[in-house]
MDAnalysis code that builds the backbone (N, CA, C; Angstrom):
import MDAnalysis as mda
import numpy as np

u = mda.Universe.empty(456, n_residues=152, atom_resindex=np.repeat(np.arange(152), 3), trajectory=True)
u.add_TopologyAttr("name", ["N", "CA", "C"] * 152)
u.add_TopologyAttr("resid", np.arange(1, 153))
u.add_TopologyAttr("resname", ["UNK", "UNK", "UNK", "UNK", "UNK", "UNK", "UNK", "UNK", "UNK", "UNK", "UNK", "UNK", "UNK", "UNK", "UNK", "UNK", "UNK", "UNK", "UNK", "UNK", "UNK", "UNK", "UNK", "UNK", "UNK", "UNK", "UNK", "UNK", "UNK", "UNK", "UNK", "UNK", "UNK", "UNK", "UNK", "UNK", "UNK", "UNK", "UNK", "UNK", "UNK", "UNK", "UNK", "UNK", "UNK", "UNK", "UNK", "UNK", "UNK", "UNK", "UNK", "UNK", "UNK", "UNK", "UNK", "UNK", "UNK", "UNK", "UNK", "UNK", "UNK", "UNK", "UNK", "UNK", "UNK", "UNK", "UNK", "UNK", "UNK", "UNK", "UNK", "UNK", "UNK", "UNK", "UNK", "UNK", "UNK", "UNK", "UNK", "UNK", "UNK", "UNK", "UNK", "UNK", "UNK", "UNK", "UNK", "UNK", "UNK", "UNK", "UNK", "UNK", "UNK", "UNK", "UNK", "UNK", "UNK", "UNK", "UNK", "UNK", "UNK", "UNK", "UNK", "UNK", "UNK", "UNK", "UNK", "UNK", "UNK", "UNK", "UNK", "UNK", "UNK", "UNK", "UNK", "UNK", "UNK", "UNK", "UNK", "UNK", "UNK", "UNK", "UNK", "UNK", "UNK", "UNK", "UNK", "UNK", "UNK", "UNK", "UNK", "UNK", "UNK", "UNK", "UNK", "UNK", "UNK", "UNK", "UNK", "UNK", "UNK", "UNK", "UNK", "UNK", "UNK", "UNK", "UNK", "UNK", "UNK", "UNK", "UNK", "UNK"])
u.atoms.positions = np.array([
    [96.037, 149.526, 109.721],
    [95.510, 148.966, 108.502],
    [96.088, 149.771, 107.335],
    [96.647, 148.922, 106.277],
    [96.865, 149.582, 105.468],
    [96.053, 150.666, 104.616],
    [96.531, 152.031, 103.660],
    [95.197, 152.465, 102.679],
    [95.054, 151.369, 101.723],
    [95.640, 150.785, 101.615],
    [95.006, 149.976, 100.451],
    [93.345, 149.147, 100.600],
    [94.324, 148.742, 102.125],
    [93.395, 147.785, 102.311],
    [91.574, 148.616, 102.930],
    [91.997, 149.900, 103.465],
    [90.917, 150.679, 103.877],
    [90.121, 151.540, 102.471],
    [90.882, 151.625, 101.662],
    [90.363, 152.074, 100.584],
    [89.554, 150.733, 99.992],
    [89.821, 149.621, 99.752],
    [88.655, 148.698, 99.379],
    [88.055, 148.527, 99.861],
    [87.528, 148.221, 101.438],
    [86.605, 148.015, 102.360],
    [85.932, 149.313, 102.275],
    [86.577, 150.317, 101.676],
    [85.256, 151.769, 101.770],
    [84.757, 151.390, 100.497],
    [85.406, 150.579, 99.250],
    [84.569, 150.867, 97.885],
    [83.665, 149.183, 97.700],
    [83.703, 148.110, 99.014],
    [82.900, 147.198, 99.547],
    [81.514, 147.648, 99.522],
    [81.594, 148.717, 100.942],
    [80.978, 148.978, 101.310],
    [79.838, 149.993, 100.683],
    [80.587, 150.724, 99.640],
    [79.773, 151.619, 98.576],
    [79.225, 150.641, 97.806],
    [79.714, 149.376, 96.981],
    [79.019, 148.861, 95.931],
    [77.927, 147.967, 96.926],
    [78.023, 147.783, 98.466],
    [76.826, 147.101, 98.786],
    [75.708, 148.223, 98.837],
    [75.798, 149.132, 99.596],
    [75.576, 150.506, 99.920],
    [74.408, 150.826, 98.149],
    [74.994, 150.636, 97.014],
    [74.847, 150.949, 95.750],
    [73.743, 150.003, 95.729],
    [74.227, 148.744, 95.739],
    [73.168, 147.475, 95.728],
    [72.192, 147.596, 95.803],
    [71.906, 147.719, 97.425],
    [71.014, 147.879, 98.440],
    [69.976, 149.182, 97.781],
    [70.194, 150.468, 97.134],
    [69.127, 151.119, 97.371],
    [68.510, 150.731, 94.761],
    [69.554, 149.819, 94.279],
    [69.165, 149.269, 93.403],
    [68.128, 148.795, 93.569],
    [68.468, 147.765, 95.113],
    [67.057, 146.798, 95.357],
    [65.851, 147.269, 94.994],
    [65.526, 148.619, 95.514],
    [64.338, 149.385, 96.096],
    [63.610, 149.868, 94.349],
    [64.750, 149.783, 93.508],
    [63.957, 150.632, 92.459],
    [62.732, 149.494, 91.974],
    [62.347, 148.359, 91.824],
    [61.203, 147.559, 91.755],
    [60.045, 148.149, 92.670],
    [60.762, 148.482, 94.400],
    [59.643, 148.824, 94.873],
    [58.443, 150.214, 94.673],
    [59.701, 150.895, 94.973],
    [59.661, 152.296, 94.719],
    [58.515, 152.685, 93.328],
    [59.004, 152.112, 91.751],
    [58.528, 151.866, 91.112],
    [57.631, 151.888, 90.862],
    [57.068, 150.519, 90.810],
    [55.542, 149.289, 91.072],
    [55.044, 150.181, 92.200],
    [55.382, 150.719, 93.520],
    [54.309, 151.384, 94.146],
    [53.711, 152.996, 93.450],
    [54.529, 153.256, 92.824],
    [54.016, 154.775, 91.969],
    [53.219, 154.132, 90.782],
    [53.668, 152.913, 90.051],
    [53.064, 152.300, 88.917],
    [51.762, 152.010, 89.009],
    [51.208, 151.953, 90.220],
    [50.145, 151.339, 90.837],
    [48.990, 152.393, 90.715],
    [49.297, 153.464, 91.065],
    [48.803, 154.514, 90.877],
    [48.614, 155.329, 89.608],
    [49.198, 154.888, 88.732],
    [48.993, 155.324, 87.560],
    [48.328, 154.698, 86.614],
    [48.390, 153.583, 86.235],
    [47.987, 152.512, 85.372],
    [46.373, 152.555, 85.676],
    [45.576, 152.017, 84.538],
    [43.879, 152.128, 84.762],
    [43.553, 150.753, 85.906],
    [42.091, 150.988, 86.156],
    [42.180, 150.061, 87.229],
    [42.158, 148.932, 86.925],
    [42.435, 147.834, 85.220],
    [42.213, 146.934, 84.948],
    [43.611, 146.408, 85.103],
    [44.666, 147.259, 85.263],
    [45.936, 147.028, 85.330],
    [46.555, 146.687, 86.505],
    [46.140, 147.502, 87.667],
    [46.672, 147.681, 88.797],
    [46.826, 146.190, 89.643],
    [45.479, 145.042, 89.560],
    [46.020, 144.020, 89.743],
    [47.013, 142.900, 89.455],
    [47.613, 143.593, 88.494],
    [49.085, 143.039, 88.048],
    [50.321, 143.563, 88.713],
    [50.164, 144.768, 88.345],
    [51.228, 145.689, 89.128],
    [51.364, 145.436, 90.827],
    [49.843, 145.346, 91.177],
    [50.039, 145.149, 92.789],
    [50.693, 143.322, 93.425],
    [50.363, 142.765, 92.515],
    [50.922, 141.475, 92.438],
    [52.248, 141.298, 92.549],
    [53.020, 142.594, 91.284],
    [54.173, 142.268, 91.162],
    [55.087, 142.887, 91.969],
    [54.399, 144.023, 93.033],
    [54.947, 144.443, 93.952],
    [54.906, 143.653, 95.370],
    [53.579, 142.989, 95.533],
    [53.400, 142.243, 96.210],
    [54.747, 141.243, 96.211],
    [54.793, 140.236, 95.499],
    [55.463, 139.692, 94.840],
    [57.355, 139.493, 95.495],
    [57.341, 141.368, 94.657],
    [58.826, 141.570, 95.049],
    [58.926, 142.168, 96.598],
    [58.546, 142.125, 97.260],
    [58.219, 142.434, 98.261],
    [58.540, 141.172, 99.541],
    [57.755, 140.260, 98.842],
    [57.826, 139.107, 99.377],
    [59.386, 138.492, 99.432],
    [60.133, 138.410, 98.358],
    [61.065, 138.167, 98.032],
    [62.049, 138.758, 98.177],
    [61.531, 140.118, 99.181],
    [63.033, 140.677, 99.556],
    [62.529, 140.417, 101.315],
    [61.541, 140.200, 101.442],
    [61.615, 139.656, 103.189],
    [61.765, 138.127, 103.132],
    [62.136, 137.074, 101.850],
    [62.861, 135.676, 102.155],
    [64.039, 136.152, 102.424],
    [64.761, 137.477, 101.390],
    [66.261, 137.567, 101.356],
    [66.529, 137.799, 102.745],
    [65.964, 138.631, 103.112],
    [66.495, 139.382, 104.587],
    [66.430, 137.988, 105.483],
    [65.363, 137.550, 105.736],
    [65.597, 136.279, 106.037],
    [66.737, 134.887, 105.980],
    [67.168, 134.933, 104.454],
    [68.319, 134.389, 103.955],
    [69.206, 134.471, 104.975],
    [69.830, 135.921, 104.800],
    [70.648, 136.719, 105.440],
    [71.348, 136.099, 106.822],
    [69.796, 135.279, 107.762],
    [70.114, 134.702, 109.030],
    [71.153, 133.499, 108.554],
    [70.319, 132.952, 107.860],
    [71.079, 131.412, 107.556],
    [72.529, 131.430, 107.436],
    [72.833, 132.674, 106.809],
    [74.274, 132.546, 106.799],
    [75.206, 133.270, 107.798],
    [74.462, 134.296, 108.682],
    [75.414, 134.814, 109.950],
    [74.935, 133.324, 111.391],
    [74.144, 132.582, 110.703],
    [73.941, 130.993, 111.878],
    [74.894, 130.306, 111.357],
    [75.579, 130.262, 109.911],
    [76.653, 129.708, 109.786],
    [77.496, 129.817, 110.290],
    [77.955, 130.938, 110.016],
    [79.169, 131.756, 110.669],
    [79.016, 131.598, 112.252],
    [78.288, 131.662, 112.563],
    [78.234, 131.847, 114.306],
    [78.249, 130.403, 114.944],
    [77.638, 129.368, 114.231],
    [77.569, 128.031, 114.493],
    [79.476, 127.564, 114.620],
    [80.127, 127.826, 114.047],
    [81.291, 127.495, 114.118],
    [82.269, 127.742, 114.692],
    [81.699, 128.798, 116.022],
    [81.821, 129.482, 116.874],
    [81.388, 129.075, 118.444],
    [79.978, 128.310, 118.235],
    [79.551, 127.752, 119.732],
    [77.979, 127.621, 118.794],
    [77.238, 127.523, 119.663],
    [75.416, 127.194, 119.545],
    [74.637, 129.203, 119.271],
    [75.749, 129.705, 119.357],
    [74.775, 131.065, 118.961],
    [74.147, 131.121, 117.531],
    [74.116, 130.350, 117.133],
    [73.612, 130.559, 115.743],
    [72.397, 130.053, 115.024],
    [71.772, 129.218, 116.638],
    [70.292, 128.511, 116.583],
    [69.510, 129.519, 116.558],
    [69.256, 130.750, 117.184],
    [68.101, 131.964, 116.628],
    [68.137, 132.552, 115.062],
    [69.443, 132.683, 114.662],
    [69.381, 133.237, 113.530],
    [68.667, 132.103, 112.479],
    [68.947, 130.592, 112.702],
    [68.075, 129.780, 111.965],
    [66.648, 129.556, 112.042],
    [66.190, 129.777, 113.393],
    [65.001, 129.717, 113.464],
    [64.103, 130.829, 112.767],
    [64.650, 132.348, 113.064],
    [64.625, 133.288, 112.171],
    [64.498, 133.657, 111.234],
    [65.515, 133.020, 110.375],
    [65.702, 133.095, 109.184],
    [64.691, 132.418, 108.235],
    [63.850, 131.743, 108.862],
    [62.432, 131.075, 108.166],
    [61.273, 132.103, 108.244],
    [61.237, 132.510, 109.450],
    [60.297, 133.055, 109.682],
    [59.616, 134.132, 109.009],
    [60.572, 134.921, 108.027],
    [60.253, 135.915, 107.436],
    [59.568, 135.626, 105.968],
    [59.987, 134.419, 105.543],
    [59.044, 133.673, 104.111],
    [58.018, 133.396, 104.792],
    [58.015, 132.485, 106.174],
    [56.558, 132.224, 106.093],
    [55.572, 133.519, 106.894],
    [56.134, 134.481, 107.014],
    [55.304, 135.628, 107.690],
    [55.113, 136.454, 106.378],
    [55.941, 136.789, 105.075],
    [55.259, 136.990, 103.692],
    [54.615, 136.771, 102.767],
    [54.500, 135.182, 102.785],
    [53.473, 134.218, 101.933],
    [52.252, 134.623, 102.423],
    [51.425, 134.982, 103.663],
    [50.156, 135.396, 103.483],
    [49.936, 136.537, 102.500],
    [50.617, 137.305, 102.351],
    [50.749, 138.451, 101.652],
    [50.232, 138.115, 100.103],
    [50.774, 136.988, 99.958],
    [50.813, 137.139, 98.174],
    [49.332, 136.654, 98.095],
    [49.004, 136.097, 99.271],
    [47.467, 135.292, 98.674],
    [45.840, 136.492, 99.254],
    [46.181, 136.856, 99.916],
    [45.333, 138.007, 100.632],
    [44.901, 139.421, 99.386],
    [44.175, 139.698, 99.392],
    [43.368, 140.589, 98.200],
    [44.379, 141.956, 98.545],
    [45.203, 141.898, 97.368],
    [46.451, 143.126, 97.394],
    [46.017, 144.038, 98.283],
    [44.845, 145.081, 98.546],
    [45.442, 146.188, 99.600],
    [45.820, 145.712, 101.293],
    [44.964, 144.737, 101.460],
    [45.351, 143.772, 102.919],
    [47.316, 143.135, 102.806],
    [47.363, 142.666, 101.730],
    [48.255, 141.598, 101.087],
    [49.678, 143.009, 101.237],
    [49.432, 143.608, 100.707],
    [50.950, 144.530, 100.524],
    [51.212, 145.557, 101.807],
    [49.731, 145.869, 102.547],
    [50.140, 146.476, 103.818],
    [50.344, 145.664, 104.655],
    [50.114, 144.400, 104.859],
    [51.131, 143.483, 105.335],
    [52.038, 142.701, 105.341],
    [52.741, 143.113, 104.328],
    [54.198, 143.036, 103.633],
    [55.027, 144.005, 103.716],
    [54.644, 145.205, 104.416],
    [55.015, 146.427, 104.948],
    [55.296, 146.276, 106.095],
    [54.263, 145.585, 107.021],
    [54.298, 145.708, 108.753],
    [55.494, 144.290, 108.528],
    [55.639, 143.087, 107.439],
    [56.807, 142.129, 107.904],
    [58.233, 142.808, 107.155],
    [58.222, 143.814, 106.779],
    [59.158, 144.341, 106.686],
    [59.632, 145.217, 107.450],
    [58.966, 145.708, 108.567],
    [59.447, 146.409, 109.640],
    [59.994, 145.564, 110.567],
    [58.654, 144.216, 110.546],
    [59.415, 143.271, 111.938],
    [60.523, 142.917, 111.359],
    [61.219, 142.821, 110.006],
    [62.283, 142.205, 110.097],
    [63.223, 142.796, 110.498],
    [63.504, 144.410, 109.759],
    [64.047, 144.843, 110.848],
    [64.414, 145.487, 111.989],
    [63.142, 145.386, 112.926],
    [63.077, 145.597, 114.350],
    [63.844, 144.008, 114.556],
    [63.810, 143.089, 114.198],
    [64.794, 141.662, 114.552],
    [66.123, 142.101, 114.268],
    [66.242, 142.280, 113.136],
    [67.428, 142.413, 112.758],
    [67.987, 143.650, 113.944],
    [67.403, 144.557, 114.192],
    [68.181, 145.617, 115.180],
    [68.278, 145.116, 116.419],
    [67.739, 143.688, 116.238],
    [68.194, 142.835, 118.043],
    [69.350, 141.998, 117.772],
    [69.307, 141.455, 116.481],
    [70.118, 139.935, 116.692],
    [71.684, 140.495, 115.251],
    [71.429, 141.796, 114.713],
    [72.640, 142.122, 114.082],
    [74.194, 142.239, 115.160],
    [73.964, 143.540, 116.215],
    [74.751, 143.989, 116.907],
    [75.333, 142.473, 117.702],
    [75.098, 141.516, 118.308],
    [75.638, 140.275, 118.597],
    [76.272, 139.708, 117.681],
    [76.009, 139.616, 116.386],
    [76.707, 139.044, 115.249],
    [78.023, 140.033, 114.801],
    [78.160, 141.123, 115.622],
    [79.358, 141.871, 114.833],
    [78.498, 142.688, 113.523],
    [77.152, 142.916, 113.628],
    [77.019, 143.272, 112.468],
    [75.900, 144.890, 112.435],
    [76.345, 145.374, 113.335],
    [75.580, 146.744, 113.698],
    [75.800, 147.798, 113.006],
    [77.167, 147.797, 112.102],
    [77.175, 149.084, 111.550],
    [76.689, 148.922, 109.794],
    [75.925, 148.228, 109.907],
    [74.558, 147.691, 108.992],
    [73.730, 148.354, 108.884],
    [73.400, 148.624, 110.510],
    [71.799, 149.163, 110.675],
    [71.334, 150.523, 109.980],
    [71.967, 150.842, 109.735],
    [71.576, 152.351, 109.648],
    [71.010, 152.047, 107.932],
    [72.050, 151.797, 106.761],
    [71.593, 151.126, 105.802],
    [70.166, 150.650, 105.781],
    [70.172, 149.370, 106.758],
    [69.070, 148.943, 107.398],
    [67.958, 149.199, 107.457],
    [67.720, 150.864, 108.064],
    [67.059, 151.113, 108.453],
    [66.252, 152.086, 107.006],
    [67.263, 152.764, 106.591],
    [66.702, 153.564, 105.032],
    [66.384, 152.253, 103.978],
    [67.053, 151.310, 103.897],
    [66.328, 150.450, 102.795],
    [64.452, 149.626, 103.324],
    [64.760, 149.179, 104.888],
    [63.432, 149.175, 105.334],
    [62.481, 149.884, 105.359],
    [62.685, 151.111, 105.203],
    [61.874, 152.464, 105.439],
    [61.287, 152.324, 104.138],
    [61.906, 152.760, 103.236],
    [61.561, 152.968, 101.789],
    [61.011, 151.786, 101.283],
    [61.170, 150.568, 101.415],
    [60.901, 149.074, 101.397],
    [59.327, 149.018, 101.983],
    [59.149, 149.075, 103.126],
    [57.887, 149.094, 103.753],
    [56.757, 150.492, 103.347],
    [57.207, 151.606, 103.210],
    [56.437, 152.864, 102.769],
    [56.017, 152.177, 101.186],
    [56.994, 151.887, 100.169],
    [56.279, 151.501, 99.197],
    [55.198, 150.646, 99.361],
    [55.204, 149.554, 100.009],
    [54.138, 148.474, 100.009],
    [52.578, 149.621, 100.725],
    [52.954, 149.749, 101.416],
    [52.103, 150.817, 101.793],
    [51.086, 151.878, 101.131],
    [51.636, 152.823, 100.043],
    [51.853, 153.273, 99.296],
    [51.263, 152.691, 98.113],
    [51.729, 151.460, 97.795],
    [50.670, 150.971, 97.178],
    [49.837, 150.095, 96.878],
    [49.133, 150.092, 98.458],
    [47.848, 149.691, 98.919],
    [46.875, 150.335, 99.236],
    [47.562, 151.689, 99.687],
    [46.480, 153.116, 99.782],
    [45.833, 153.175, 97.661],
    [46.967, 152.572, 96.751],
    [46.170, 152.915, 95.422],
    [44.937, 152.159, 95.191],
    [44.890, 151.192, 96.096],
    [43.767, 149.932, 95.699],
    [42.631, 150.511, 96.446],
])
């Protein structure tokens, strides 16, 4: 492989790498925000963590739809990742409606299952050297929700 070409796939991989822990500053955030703000506030804040929370376990979800693309054009391996790939909106929508400290610590536990899935159905897709990423944006992803549900 050329350097050229290995030198962009390393600065790919940094601006996703970069992305990815961008994501987290909403969570990260809103779960310290939660804790600070008086208690007339906090049901906003926990909402809006709730919220973003939710919306990063559709993305991860997303995520399937398009390695079922890719894999569909390939043979029938790509029927789990679709079925999948739903599953994580509708396993977060209880979240937003459930009285925030129930609501965001279980937006925590579907952010682990996603990726405990994802650490089954990545490595088949060619897509394992993900995980590790993976695993620090889930971490920090799920501890916030956590975090701030212990404020409520």
């Amino acid at each position: 492989m050329p350097l050229s070409v290995a030198a962009g796939e390393h600065r790919e991989q940094a601006l996703i790498r970069h992305l990815g822990h961008a994501g987290l500053i909403p969570l990260v955030g809103l779960a310290l925000l939660v804790w600070l703000v008086t208690p007339d506030l906090q049901p906003w804040v926990a909402l809006a963590l709730a919220a973003y929370a939710a919306l990063i376990a559709s993305f991860l979800g997303g995520i399937h739809w398009g390695i079922g693309w890719s894999q569909m054009a390939r043979g029938p391996d790509g029927k789990v990742h679709f079925i999948w790939g739903v599953l994580p909106s509708l396993l977060a929508w209880p979240g937003l409606v459930m009285p925030p400290y129930a609501g965001l610590a279980w937006l925590g536990l579907v952010l682990i299952i996603c990726y405990l899935v994802d650490r089954k159905l990545y490595p088949p897709a060619g897509l394992a050297v993900w995980l590790k990423l993976r695993f620090r944006l889930s971490a920090i992803a799920s501890l916030s929700c956590f975090i701030g549900a212990g404020a409520l």
